[in-house]
Phi, psi and omega in degrees: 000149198264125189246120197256097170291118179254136176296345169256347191241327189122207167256136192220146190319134186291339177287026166251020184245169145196138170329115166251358191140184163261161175227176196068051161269124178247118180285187184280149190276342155221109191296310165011280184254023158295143164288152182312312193287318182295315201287286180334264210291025159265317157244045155212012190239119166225160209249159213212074207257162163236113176151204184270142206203120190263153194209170200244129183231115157309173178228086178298306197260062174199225181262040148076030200207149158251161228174126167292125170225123179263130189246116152307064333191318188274350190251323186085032184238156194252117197262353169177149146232174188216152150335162158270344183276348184256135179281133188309000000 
């Protein structure tokens, strides 16, 4: 079993997590006047690298927190995770 380090709890069994996404998605600072293409691509093109890759994870069955991990993608190891208030 794949053991997952959460920056608040420690380490824990990978079924208590679940996968959000990439992370350091930054939105637009006024959606208002973004174009349909700047808006499509902020929620829906994300980028899908083999390597390392940072990405945003919850701790569904812990505390309930969300959390940044940079992942090797080709290996499936979690090379840091971090706070979302932390620079990677």
């Amino acid at each position: 079993m794949l053991l997952i380090h959460c920056p608040y709890c420690g380490e824990r069994p990978e079924i208590e997590f679940r996968h959000k996404g990439e992370a350091h998605i930054v939105r637009p600072e006024n959606p208002a006047v973004s174009s349909d293409i700047e808006w499509t691509e902020f929620l829906y093109f994300r980028h899908n690298p083999k390597g390392p890759h940072a990405e945003r994870w919850y701790h569904t069955h812990g505390c309930g927190r969300f959390f940044n991990a940079q992942r090797d993608t080709g290996t499936d190891r979690f090379l840091k995770t971090y706070r979302t208030d932390e620079t990677p």
